[in-house]
N, C-alpha and C positions, 0 to 999 in steps of 0.2 A: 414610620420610616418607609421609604419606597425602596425598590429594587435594588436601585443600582448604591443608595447608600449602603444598603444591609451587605452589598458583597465590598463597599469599599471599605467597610467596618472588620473584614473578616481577613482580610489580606493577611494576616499570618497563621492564622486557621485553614485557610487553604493551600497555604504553601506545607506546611508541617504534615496535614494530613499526603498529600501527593506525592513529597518525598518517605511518607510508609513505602506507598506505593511498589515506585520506584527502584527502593531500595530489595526487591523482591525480583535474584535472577531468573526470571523466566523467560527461558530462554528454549522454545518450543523445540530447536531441532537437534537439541544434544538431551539424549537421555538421562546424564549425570544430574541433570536439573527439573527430572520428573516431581521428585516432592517441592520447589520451588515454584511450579504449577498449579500446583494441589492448594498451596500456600496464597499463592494470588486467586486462584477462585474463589477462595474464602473467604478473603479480604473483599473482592467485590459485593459478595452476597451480602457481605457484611454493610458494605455501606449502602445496598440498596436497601437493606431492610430499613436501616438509618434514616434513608429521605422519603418513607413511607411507603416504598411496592409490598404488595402481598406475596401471598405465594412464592416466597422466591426459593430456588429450587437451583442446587447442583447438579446438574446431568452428566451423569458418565458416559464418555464415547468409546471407541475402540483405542482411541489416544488420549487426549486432552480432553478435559470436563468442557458443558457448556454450563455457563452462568445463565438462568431465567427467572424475572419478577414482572408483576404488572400491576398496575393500580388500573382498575374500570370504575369507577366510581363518580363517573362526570355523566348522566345522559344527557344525550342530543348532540355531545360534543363531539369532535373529531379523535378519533383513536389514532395512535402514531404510533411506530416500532423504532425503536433504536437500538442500531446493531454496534458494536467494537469490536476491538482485542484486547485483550490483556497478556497476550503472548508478545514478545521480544524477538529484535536480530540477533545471534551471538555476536558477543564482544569484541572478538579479535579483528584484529595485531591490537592488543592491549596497549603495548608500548606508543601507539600513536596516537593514547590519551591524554592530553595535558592534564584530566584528573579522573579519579577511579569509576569506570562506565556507570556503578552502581551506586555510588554514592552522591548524591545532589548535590551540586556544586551552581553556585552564583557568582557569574562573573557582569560585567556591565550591561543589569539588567537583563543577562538572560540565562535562563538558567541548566543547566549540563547534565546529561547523563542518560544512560540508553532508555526508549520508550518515552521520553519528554515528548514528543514532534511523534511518531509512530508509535504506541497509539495511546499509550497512556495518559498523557501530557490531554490528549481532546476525550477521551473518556471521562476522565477525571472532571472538565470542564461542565459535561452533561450532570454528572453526579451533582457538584457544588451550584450549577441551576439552578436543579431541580430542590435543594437545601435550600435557597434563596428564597423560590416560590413557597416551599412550604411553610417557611419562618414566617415571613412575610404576610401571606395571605392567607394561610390556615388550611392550605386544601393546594390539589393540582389541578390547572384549570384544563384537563384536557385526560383523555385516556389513552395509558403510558404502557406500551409492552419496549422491554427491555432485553436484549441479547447478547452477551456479550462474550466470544470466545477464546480458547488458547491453541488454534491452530491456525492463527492468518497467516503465521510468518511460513508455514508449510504447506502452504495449498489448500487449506481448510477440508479436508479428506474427508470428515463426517459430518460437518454441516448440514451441506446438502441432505442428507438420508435422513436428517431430524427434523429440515424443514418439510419434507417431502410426506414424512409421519406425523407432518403434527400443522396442517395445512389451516383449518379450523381456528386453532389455539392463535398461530399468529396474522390472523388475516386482521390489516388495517386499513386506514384509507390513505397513510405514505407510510414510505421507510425516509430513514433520517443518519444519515450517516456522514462520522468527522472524520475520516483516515485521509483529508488531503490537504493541500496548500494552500493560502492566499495567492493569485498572483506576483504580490510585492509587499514588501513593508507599508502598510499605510492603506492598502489596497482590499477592502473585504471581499471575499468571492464567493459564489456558488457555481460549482462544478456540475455540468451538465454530459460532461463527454469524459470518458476510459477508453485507452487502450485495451483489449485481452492482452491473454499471456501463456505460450506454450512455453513449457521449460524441458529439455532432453539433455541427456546423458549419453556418451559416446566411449565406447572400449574398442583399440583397437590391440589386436597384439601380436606377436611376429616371432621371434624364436622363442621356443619353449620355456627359456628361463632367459637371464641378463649373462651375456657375454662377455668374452673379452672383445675391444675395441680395434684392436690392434689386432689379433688374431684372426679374427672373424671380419671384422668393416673393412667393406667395396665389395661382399661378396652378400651378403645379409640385407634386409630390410628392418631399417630401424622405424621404430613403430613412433618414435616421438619426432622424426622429420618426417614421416609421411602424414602424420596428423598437422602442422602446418601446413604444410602442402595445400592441404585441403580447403583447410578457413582460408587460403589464400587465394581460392577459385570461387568462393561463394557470396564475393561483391563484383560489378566492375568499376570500370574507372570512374563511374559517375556516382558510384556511391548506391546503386540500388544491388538488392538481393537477385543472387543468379540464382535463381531457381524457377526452372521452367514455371509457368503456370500461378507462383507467386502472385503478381499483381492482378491476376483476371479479376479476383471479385472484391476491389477495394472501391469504394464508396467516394464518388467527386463530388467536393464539396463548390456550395453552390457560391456562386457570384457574389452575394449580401451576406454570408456568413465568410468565405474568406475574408472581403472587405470587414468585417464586426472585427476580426480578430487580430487583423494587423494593425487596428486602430485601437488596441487596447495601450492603456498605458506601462509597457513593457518594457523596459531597458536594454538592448543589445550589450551596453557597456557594461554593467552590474549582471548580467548573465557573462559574460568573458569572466571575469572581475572572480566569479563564483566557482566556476570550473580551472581557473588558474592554469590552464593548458596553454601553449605558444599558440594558438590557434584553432579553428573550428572545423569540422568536418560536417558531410551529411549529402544527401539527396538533390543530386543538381535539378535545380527549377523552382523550385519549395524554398520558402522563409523560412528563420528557426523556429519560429513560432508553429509553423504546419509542418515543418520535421519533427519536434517533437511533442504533439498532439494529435496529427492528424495521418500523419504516415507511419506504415509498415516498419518495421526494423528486422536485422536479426545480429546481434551482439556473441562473440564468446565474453563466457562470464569467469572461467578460469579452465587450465590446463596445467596436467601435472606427471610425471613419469620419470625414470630414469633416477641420478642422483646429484641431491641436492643440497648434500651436506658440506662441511667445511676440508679445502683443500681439495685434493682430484681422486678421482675416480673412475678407469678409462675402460667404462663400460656401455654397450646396447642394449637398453630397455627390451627387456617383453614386452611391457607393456605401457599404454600412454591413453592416460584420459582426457576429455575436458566436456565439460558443461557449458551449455549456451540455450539459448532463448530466442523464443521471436514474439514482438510486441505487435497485435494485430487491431486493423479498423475496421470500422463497419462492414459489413457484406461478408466479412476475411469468417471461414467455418475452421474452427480449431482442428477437428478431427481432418479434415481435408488438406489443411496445411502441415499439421505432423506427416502426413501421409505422402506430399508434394515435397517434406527437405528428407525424410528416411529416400524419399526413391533418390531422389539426387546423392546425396552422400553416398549412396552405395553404387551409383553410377561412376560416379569421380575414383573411386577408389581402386586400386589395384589389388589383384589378387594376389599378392604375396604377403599380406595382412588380413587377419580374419577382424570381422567388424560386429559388437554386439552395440545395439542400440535400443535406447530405450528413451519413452515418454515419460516424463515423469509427473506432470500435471497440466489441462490444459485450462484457460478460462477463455471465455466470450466477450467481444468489445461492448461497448453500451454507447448511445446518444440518444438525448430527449430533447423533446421541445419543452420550453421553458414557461408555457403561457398557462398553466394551474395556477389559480389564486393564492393559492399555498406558497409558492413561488414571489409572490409577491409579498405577503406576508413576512418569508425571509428576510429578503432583500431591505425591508423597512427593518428588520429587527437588528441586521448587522450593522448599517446605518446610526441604528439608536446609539447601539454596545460601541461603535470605532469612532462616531461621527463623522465619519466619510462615506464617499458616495460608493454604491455595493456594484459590481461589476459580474456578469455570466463569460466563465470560463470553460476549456477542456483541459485535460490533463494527461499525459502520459505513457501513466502508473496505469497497477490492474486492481480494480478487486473484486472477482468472480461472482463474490454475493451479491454486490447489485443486479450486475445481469439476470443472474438466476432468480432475486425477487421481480422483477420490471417482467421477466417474460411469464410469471406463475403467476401475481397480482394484479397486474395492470394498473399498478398504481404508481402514484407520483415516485420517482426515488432523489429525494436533496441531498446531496452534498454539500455541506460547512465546515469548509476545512478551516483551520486555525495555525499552521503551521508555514515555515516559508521552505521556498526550493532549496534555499543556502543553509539550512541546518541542520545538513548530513544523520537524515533520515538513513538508516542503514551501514552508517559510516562511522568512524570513529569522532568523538566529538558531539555528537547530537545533541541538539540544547533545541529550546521553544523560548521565546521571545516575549517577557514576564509582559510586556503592554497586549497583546496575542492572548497570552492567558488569561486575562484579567477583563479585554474584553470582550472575548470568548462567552465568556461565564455570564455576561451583561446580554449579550449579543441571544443568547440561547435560553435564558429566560424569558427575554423579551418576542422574543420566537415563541416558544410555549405558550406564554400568555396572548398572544395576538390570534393564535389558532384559536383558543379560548374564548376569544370576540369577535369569531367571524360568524357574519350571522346564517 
């Protein structure tokens, strides 16, 4: 039996084992779901011992365990790291599930529920792979370090300090990472370009406690209109970020890579279609395509203060929060840019609000060249798994680990992502696309195995 029969043999073998998964809320940034952590790193360890790593090993962090295995057991061959998560978004607003975030649900082909598409759903894929190869051929044709953590959806806090201690252990000659999208249905990808990502928090507050509205307002500062106020001075009309100094160190891209990228096969209409808004915003000059991959952003991600409950309450906040982020490009240094919207915001603001701010995590953009053989290798193996033609993309999204391996390694970092932009990653509804999944698992064998024959 070849490859790709033995995983079309196993199609309910591997849906059954994914919804275990699945069913497992881990959900990294509420503590109520600490032993539900605890629970999916064991369930990983578990299945890597299953598809033959050694040593595999639960590492305590100062938060979230890391899951580590590796098979070395190929000489001459190429070593590869493969990084995940197994941490989760929280679920909420529940109620804007059509079925329970944690329970796997199949609807037309595709299948529902949190961590399907982020990051379980392509984790998972690597696992039943590498099941494949070993059924199949008796052995893995290549040497496999395995990573795989429960703090992406938090910034990945201790990561870094394990990689940092333990340099030796995972030095490969690529990393191998599935936390991103296809361009399109039909469309296999490899992701070459990230966004970074600064995420801050904003307190501002104004009388000592919440007021009467009436008694006190036209004489008072209230703290949740003067926080509008403010996100309301930090675009202009064209859509770029007011903040002095912002754009100095973004990165123009060049002539034949614009051209590569508007000539992908992209849909303006099914990107509408997807977003469901009365219309599009963004960066006057710039395609959507290079607004979102290739430009700067900076988004409120929510705001909150005063009161919100049912019926009235004719009071002024103390106090009024909100969270926002800036998505940065090459050249863009995280620490310089927290340091360029804190002086601004505190410029904008009036002193009749005291203002605490804070960073809360930053990450580093990434772009590579595409031309390691390895790269090619891919390209032919997604090819195999979709049978269509494989396409080099950028993306958005962040995930700090790559940068931080690419700039310590100097090695190749692939991106195979398996998931689409429409399957509300992060969102209520999350599902992965059962033909996605299936030839994912095709796709990533056949990756393995080719590293395996290269000579």
């Amino acid at each position: 039996m070849n490859l790709f029969d033995y995983v079309d043999s196993k199609t309910q073998e591997h849906l059954s084992d994914l919804y275990e998964f699945l069913r497992i809320p881990s959900i990294s940034a509420q503590s109520q779901h600490k032993p539900d952590i605890e629970r999916a790193a064991q369930w990983v360890a578990e299945r890597l011992r299953r598809v033959g790593l050694d040593s595999v090993e639960i590492l305590p962090t100062k938060m979230h365990p890391l899951v580590y295995g590796e098979s070395l057991h190929a000489p001459g061959k190429p070593t590869i790291l493969f990084y995940g998560h197994y941490d989760v978004q929280p679920a909420d607003p529940l109620d804007l599930w059509t079925s329970p975030p944690f329970e796997p649900t199949l609807r037309d082909g595709q299948l529902f529920g949190r961590g399907t598409a982020d990051d379980k759903g392509q984790v998972h894929i690597h696992i039943r792979a590498l099941d494949a190869l070993r059924q199949v051929t008796g052995k893995l044709p290549i040497n496999l370090k395995v990573l795989i953590e429960g703090e992406e959806e938090v910034g990945s806090e201790n990561l870094w300090d394990f990689v940092q201690a333990n340099k030796a252990r995972l030095k490969a000659d690529a990393l191998i990472v599935s936390d991103t999208s296809m361009l399109a249905r039909g469309v296999p990808s490899i992701t070459y370009g990230l966004r970074g990502l600064n995420y801050y928090q904003i307190e501002l507050t104004g009388p000592a406690q919440d007021v009467h509205s009436g008694v006190f307002g036209g004489a008072i500062p209230n703290p949740l209109q003067v926080l509008t106020e403010l996100f309301a001075k930090l675009h202009d009309k064209n859509f770029r970020v007011a903040i002095p100094g912002f754009y100095d160190r973004v990165a123009t891209l060049s002539r034949a890579e614009r051209k590569a990228l508007n000539a992908l096969p992209w849909k303006e209409k099914e990107f509408r279609k997807t977003v469901g808004a009365p219309g599009l915003a963004g960066e006057k000059g710039f395609t959507i395509v290079e607004r979102l991959w290739c430009r700067p952003t900076l988004e409120l991600n929510g705001i909150w203060g005063g009161y919100i409950g049912e019926g009235a309450k004719t009071v002024i906040p103390s106090k009024a929060y909100a969270k926002f982020s800036t998505r940065l490009v090459p050249l863009q240094e995280p620490k310089e840019i927290a340091r360029l919207v804190e002086r601004q915001i505190r410029r904008l603001l009036p002193k009749t609000v005291h203002c605490k701010f804070q960073t809360l995590s930053m990450g580093k953009p990434w772009v590579a060249a595409y031309t390691h053989p390895y790269f090619q290798v891919a390209r032919d193996a997604l090819e195999k798994g979709f049978k269509k033609r494989a396409v080099f993309i950028r993306e958005g999204g962040s995930i700090p680990f790559v940068t931080q391996m690419h700039d310590t390694f100097k090695v190749p970092c692939i991106l195979l992502g398996f998931g689409l932009p429409d399957e509300n990653a992060h969102a209520p509804d999350e599902h992965i696309a059962l033909e996605n999944y299936f030839g994912g698992i095709k796709a990533v064998a056949s990756f393995y195995e080719g590293l395996g024959n290269l000579k």
